[in-house]
Each structure stands twice: as structure tokens, then as C-alpha cells.
N, C-alpha and C positions, 0 to 999 in steps of 0.2 A: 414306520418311523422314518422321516426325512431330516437327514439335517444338513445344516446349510453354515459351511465353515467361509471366514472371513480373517483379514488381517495378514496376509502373509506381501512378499514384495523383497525390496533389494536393499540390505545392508549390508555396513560396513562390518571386517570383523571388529570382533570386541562390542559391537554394536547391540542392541536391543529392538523386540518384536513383542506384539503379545496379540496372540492369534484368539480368538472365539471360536465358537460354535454353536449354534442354537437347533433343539429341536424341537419335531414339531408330530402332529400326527395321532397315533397310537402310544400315549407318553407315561400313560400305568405299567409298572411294573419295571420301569428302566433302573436298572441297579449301577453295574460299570460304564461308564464313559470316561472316555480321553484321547491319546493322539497315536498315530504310526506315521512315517513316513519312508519315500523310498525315494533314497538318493538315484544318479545316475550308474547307470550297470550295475546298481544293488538291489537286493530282494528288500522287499516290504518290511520294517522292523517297528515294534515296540517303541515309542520313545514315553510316553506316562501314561497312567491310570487312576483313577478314581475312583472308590466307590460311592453310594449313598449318602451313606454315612461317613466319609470323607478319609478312608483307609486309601494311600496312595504307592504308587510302585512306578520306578523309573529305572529307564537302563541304566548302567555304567557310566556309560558317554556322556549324560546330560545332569547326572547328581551335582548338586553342588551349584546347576547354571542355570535348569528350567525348573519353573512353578507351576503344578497343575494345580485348577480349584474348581470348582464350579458353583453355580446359584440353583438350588434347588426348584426355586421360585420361578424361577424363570427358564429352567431347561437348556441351561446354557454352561458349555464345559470349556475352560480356558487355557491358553497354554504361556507363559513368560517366560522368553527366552532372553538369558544376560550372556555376556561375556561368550558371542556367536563367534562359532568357528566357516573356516573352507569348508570342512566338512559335514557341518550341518545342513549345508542346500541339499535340496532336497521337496518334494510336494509331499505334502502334510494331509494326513487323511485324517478328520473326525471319528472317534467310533463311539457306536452304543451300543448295551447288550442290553434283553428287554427279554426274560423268563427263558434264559439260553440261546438266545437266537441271537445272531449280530448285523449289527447297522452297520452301512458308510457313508460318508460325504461323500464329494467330489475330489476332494482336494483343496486344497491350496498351495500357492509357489512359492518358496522361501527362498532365497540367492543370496549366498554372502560373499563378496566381491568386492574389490578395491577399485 
């Protein structure tokens, strides 16, 4: 499974993103997909998830701000983020799991900045 995240870059706080992902590859059996990111001098973290069937789980930090979805159809898992904090920079990982095994993008750069 490859996937290949898009949409990230430099906003304002308060500001809005909406990051993609699309996969590709080996794409039966992919259950959970959604986002991690790890800020600077932070470890890797959870920010949403999705199942198949469109069961979702977000940290704390992001309830209320970010939208995860995705398109079955198209293999593609999304992330909307409103109402962006300082804190939210950070690079943005893709994931998918696919009969327990897990997937990663590359990344993507998120920067919220004045």
C-alpha cells in the first residue's frame, strides 16, 4: 500500500486546510485510515481516524476543529482542519491499516504562523 498525502503548507491561526490522501497499490482489505502528526520535539501522535464503515476517533486537541472522511471509491482519506492553532504545526502523516499491518505516507508540512 503507497500513499501519497497532499495539502498541507502555511496558515494563519484561526485559519483553515484540508489535507488528502490517496492510496494506491495493494487496496483490499484496507479497514482504518487517517492522520498522525508530530509536531517539533514531540513524539508522533494520533490526530483522527476512520474506519470503513465510517466509525471515527479523534484526539482531544482536535474535537470540535478537525473533520476526518474519506471516499471509499476512491481510496482517499481526508483531514479539515478549522479554527488552526500554534500548535497544530506540525508534519502530517497518512496512515492505513490493511488486515493488521500499517501503512505511512511521507508526510505532509503544516505551519501555523503569523
Amino acid at each position: 500500500v503507497q500513499l501519497q498525502a497532499s495539502g498541507g503548507g502555511l496558515v494563519q491561526p484561526g485559519g483553515s486546510l484540508r489535507l488528502s490522501c490517496a492510496a494506491s497499490g495493494m487496496l483490499f482489505g484496507i479497514n482504518v485510515m487517517g492522520w498522525y502528526r508530530q509536531g517539533p520535539g514531540k513524539q508522533r501522535e494520533l490526530v483522527a481516524t476512520i474506519s470503513r464503515d465510517a466509525n471515527t476517533n479523534y484526539a482531544d486537541s482536535v474535537k470540535g476543529r478537525f473533520t476526518v472522511s474519506r471516499d471509499n471509491a476512491k481510496n482517499t482519506v481526508y483531514l479539515l482542519m478549522n479554527s488552526l492553532k500554534y500548535e497544530d504545526t506540525a508534519v502530517y502523516y497518512c496512515y492505513a491499516e490493511r488486515f493488521g499491518e500499517g501503512y505511512w505516507g511521507r508526510g505532509t508540512l503544516v505551519t501555523v504562523s503569523s
